[in-house]
C-alpha positions as CSV (number, residue, x, y, z in Angstrom):
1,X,39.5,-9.9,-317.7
2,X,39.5,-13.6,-318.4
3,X,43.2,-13.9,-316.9
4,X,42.8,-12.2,-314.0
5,X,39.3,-14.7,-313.6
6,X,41.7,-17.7,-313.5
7,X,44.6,-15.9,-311.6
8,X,41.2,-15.0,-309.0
9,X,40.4,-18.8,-309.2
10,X,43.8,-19.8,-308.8
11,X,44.0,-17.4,-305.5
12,X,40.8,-19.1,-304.0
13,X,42.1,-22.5,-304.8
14,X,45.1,-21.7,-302.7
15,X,43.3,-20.1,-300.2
16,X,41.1,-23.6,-299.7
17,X,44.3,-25.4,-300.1
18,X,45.6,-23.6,-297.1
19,X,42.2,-23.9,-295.2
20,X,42.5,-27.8,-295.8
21,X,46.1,-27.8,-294.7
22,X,45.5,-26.0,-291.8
23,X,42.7,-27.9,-291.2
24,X,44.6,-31.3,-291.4
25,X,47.3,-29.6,-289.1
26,X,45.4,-28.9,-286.3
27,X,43.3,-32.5,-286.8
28,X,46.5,-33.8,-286.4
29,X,48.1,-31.8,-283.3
30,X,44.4,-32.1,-281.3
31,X,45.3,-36.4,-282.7
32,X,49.2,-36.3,-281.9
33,X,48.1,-34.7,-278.1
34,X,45.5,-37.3,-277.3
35,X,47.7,-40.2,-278.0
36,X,50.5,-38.6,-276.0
37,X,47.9,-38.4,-273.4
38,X,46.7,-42.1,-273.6
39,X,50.4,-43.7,-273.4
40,X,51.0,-42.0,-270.5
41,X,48.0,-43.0,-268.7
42,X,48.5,-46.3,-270.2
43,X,52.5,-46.6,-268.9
44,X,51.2,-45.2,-266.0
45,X,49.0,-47.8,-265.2
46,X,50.7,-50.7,-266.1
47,X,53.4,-49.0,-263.5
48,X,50.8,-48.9,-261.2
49,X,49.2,-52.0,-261.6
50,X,52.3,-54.0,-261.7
51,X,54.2,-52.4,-258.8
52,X,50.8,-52.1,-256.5
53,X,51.2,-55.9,-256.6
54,X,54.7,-56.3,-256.0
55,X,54.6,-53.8,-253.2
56,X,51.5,-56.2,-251.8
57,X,53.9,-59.0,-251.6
58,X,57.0,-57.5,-250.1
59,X,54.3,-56.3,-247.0
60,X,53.2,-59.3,-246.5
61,X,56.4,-60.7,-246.5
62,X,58.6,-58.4,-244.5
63,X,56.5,-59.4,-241.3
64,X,56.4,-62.8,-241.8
65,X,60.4,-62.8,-242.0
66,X,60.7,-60.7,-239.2
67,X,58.8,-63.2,-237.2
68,X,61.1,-65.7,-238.4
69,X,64.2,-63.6,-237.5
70,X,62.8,-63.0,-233.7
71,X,62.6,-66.5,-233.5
72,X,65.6,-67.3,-234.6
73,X,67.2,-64.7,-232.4
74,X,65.1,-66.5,-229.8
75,X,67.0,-69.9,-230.3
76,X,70.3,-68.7,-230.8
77,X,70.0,-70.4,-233.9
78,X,71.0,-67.8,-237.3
79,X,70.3,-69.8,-240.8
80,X,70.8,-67.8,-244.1
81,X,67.8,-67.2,-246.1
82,X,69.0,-68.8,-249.2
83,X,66.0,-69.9,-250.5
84,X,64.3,-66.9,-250.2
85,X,67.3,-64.9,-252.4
86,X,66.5,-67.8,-255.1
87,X,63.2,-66.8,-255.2
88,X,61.6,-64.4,-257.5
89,X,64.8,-62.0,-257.2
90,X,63.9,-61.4,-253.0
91,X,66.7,-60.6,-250.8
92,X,66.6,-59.2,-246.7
93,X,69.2,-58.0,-244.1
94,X,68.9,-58.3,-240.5
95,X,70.7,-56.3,-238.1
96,X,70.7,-56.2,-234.5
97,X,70.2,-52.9,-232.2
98,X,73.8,-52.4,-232.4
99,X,73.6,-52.0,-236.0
100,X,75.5,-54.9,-237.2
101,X,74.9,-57.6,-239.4
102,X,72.9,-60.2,-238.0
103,X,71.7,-62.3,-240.9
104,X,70.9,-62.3,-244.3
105,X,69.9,-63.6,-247.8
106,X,72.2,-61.9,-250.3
107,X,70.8,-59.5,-253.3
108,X,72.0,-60.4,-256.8
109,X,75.6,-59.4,-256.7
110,X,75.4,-56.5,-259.7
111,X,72.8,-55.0,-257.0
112,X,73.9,-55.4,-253.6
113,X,76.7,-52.5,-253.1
114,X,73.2,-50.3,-254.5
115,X,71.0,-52.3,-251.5
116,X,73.6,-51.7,-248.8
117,X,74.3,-47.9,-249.7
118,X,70.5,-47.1,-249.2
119,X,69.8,-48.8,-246.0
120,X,73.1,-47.2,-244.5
121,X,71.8,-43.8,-245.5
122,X,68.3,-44.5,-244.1
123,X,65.9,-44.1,-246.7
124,X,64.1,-47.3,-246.4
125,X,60.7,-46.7,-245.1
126,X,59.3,-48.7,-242.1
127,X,55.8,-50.5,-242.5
128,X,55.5,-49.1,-246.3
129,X,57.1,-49.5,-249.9
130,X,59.5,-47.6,-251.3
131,X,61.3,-47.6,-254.9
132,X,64.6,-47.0,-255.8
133,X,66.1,-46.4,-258.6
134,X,69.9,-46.6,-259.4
135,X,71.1,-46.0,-262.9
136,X,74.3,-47.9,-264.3
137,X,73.2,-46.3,-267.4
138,X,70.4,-44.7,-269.3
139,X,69.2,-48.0,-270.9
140,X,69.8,-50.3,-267.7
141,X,68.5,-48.9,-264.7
142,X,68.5,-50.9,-261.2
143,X,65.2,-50.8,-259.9
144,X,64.8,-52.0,-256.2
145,X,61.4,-52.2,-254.2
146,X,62.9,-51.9,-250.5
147,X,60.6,-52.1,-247.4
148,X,61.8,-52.7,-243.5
149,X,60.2,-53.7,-240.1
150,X,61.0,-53.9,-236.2
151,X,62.7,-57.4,-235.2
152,X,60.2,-57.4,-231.8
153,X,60.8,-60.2,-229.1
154,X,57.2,-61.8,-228.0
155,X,57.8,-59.2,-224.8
156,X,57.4,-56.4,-227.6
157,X,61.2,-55.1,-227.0
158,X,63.2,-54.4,-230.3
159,X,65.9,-56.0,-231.1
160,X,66.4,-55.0,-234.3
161,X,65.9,-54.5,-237.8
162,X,65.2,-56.5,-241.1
163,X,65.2,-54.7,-244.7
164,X,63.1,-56.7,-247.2
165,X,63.9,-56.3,-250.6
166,X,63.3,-57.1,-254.0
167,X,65.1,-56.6,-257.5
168,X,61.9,-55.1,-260.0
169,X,64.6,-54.2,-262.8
170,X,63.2,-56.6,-265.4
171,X,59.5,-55.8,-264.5
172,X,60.2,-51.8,-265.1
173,X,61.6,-52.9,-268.1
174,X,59.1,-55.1,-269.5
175,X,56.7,-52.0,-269.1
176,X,59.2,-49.7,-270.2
177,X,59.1,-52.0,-273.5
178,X,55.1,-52.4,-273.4
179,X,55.6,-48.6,-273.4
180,X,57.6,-48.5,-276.7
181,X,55.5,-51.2,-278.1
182,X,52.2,-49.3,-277.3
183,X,53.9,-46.2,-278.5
184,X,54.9,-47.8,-281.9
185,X,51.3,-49.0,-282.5
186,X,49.9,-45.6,-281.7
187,X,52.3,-43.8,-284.5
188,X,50.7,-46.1,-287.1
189,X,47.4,-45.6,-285.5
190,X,48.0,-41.6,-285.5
191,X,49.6,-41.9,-289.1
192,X,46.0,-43.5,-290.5
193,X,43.7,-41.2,-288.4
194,X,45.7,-38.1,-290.3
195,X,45.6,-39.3,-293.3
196,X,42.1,-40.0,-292.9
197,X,41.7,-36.7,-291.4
198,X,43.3,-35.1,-294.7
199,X,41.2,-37.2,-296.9
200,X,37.7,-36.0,-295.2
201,X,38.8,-32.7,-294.6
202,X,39.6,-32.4,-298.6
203,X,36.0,-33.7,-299.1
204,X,34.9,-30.9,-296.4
205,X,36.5,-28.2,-298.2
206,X,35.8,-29.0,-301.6
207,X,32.4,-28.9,-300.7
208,X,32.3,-25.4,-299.4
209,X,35.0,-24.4,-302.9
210,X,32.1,-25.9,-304.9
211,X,29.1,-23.7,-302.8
212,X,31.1,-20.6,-302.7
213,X,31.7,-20.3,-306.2
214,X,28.1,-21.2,-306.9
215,X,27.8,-18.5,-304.1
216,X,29.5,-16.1,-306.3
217,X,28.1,-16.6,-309.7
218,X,24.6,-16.7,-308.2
219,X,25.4,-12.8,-306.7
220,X,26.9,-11.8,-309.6
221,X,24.2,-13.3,-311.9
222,X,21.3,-12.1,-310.0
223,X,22.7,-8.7,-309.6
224,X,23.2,-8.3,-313.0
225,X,20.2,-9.7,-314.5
226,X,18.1,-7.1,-311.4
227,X,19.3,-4.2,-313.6
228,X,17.1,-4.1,-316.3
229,X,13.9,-4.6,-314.6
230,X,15.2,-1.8,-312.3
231,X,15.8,1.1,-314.9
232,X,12.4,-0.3,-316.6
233,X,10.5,0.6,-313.4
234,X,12.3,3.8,-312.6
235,X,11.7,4.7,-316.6
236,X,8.0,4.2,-315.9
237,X,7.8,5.6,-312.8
238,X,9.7,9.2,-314.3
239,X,7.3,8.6,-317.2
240,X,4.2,8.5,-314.6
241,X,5.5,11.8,-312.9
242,X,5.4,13.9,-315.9
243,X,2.1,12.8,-316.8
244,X,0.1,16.2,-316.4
245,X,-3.2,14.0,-316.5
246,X,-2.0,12.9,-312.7
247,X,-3.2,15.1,-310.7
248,X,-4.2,13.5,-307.2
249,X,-1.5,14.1,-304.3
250,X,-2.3,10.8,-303.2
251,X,-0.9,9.5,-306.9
252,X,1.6,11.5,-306.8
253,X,3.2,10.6,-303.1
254,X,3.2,7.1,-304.8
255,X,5.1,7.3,-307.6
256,X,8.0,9.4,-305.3
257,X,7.8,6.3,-302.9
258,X,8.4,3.8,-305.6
259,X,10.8,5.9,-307.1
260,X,12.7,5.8,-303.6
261,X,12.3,2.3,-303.4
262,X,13.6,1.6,-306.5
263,X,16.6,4.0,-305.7
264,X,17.6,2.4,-302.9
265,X,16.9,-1.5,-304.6
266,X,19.5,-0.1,-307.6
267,X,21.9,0.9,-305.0
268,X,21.8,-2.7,-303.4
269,X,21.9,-4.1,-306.8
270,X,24.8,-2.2,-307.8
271,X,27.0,-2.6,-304.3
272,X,26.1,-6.7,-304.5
273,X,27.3,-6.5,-308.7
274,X,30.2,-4.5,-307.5
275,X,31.1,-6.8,-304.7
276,X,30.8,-10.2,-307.1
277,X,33.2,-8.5,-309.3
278,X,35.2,-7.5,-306.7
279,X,35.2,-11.4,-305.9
280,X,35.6,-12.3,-309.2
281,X,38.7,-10.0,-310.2
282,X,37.0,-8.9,-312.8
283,X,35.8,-5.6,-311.6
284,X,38.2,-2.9,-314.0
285,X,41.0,-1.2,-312.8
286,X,41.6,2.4,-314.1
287,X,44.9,3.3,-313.1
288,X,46.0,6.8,-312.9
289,X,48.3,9.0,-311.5
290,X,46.6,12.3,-309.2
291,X,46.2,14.5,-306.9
292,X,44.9,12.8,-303.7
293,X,44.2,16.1,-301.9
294,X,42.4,17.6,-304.8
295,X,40.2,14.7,-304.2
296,X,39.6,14.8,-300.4
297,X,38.8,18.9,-300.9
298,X,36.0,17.8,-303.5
299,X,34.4,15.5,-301.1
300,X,34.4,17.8,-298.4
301,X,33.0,20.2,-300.6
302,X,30.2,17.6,-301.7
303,X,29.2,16.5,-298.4
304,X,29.0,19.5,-296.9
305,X,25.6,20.1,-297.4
306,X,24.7,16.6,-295.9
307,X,27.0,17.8,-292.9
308,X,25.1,21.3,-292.5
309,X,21.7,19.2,-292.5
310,X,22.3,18.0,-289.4
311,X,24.4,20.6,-287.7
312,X,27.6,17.9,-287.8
313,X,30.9,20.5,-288.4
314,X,32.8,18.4,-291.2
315,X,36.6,20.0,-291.7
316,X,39.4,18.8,-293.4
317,X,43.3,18.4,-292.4
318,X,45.3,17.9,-295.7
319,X,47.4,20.7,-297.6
320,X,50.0,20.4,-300.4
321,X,49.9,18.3,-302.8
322,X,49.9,14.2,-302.7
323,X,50.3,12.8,-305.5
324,X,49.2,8.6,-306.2
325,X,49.3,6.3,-308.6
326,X,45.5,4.7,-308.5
327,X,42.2,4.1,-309.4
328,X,40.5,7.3,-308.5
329,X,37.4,6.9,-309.1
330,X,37.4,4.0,-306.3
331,X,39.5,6.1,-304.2
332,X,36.5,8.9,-304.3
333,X,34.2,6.2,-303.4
334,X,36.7,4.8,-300.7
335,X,36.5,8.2,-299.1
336,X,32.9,8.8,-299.8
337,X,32.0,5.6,-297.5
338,X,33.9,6.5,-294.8
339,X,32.8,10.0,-294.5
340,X,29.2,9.3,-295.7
341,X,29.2,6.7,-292.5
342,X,31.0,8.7,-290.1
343,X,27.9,11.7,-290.7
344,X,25.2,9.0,-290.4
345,X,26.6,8.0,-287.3
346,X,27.5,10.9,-285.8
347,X,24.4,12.9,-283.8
348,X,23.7,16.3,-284.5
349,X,26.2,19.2,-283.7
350,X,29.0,16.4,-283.6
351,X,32.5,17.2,-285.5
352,X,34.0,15.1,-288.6
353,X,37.7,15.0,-289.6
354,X,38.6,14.1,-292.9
355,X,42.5,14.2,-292.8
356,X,45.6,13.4,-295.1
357,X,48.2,11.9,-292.6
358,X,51.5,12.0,-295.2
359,X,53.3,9.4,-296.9
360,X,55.5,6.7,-296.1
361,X,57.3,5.3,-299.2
362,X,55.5,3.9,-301.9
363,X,52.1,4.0,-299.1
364,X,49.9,7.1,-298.6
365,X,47.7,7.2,-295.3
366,X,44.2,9.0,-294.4
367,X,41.5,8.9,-291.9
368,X,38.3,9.8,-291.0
369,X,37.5,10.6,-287.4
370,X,34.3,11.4,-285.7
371,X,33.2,11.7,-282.3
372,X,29.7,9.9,-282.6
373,X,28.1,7.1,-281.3
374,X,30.9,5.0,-281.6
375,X,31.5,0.6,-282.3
376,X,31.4,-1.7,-279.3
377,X,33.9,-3.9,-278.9
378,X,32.3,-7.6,-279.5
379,X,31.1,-5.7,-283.0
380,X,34.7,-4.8,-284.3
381,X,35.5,-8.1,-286.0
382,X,32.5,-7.9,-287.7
383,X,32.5,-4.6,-288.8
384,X,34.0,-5.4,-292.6
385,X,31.4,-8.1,-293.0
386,X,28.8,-8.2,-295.4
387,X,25.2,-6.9,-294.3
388,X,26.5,-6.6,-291.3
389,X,25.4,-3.9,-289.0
390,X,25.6,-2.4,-285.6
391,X,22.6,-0.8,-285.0
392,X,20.3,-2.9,-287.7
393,X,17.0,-0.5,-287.0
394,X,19.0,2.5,-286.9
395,X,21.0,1.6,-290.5
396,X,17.6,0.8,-291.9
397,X,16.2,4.1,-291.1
398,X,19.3,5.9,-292.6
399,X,19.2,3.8,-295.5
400,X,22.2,1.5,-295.0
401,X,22.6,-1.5,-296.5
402,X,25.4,-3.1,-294.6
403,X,27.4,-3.5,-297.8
404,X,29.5,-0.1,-297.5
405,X,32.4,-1.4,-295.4
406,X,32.7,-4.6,-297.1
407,X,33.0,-2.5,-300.6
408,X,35.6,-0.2,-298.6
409,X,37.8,-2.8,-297.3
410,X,37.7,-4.5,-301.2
411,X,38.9,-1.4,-302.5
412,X,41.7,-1.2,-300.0
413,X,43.0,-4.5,-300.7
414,X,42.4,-4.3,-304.4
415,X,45.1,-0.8,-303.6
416,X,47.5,-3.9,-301.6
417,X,46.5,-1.8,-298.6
418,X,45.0,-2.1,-295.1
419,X,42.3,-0.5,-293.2
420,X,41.9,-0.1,-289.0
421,X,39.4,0.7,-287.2
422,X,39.8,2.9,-283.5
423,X,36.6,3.2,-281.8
424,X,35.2,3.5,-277.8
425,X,31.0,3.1,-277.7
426,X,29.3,6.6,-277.4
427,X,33.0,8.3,-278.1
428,X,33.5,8.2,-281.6
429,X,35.7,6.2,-284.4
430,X,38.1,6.4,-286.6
431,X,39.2,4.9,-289.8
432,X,42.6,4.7,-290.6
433,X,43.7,3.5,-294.6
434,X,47.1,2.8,-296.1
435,X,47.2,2.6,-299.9
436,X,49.9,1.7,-302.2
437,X,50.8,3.1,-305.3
438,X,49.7,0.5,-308.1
């Protein structure tokens, strides 16, 4: 009993362990997207902000040289725009209606062949902004902000067209370098929030380690020291009943009442002890080898009378012989729940199946079907929980203590095996199991 305590404590360690990691894991991808989120907004707006600008000044400026060129044009006079290529990277083309040259300040020479292939295709938006991008290679990109306007005479006829310019390669890649720079601070920044993140979330869990066990121990203490008071009562109160010198009804309808009550308390105190061992791995295994039909035949034979009561047909589906490798006294109880719950639940002159659906390896499978009132759907997840209940003032008056699923689905698992639940609200349910041979 003692190892299978510390292999149970060992199995709850790793079972916080993997809470905490999970916990840390999804800290850490909810982190990991946020400050994926805030570099792109950031990059984003440092684009913004920086090319807004820059897009500003080449507006302003494209009129102001297209003035210059109708004046020019005016005068006969053509001057190259030198100065204006010198500064801050800018560079324009004039042409006349004919399309040809008509003057210009050159674009850097690495750029130029890239300049004059987009105006000749016509992508250079009048009266607005546009970017361009034209890759030598991944890691040094030619980035040209290119705008254009109508060469007008002071008459308002067009005589032609100037494309304004200006190389923005360095500025996309100081921000593309902000970017990496930002990026690099945010790794460390994510690196300490996770492993801040771990450390509180270890604090968080072994909190919860520390109240469940004391969780535990207080069920398993409680229900065990409830015992003895218990059977002292009920002795007393079986005492008090064959006393002859009672003789008043009223006495008398007392005493059954209190032994009812204390009935049903032992019951609760014995599903909650059974439970905390359960928890505990300490409950005792009794494994045997038998006959798993002989077993479902007794229990249909037993309940029987409960079915009759209230007019519920019980049958059962299982022939031959099954043979398993088990505990089978928790087996009986196993099956005992399901069909005690499936009569409860089922309203009179309603049908119960107990059946034996074969075996599949080293696994043996069962059910128990009814056609009463049926689980809704928002209850299903619950259904295995402790004190849980569907109809609460229904299970009170049939004497349920919400425990009997809970002890059903410990018993499976303690068997390595699962159990499923079918059920459609005012239909019926069904309870599938799969055991394995221990």
């Amino acid at each position: 009993m003692a190892i299978n305590w510390k292999r149970n404590k060992l199995n709850i360690r790793g079972i916080f362990f993997r809470s905490r990691m999970r916990l840390t894991a999804a800290y850490s991808l909810l982190m990991f997207g946020l400050f994926i989120i805030i570099i792109f907004l950031a990059h984003q707006t440092m684009e913004w902000a920086v090319m807004s600008e820059q897009a500003r000044e080449l507006s302003e400026m494209v009129h102001s040289v297209s003035e210059t060129e109708s004046a020019m044009t005016r005068n006969g006079v053509y001057t190259g725009g030198e100065e204006l290529g010198k500064r801050e990277r800018m560079f324009f083309y004039t042409y006349d209606k004919s399309g040809r040259l008509q003057n210009f300040s050159r674009a850097p020479e690495r750029i130029e062949e890239d300049v004059l292939e987009v105006i000749r295709q016509g992508e250079v938006p009048v009266n607005d902004v546009a970017l361009f991008m034209q890759r030598e290679d991944e890691e040094k990109p030619n980035v040209l902000m290119m705008t254009s306007c109508d060469v007008r005479l002071v008459t308002g006829e067009k005589i032609g067209m100037v494309y304004l310019g200006k190389d923005v390669s360095a500025l996309y890649k100081g921000i593309r370098k902000a970017t990496y720079f930002f990026g690099g601070i945010s790794f460390l920044a994510l690196l300490t929030a996770i492993a801040l993140g771990h450390a509180v979330s270890g604090g968080i869990v072994e909190g919860m380690q520390k109240a469940y066990y004391k969780q535990r121990q207080f069920a398993a203490d409680a229900s065990h020291e409830l015992r003895t008071p218990l059977s002292v009562i009920m002795a007393s109160a079986d005492l008090l009943a064959s006393d002859p010198s009672i003789e008043s009804p009223f006495l008398k309808q007392v005493l059954q009442d209190l032994k009812d009550e204390v009935k049903k308390m032992s019951n609760l105190v014995g599903s909650l002890l059974q439970i905390a061992r359960s928890d505990n791995n300490a409950e005792p295994m009794n494994v045997q080898e038998f006959d798993l039909i002989v077993d479902m035949e007794q229990l249909a034979r037993k309940m029987q009378p409960l079915a009759e009561k209230k007019q519920i047909s019980l049958s059962l589906n299982a022939t031959g012989v099954a043979m398993y490798k088990g505990d089978e006294q928790k087996i009986q109880q196993l099956m005992l729940i399901l069909v005690d719950n499936a009569i409860k639940y089922t309203p009179e002159g309603g049908k119960v199946l107990l059946s034996f659906d074969g075996r599949r390896g080293s696994s043996v499978h069962f059910s128990v079907q009814d056609n009463g009132i049926g689980i809704a759907r928002e209850d299903m997840e619950k259904l295995f929980e402790r004190f849980f209940r569907v109809d609460k003032a229904r299970s009170r008056s049939m004497g349920g203590n919400g425990l009997g699923l809970a002890i059903a689905k410990s018993i499976v698992e303690a068997h390595h095996g699962r159990i499923d639940v079918e059920s459609e609200l005012g239909k019926g349910t069904t309870f599938r199991v799969i055991i394995k041979n221990l």
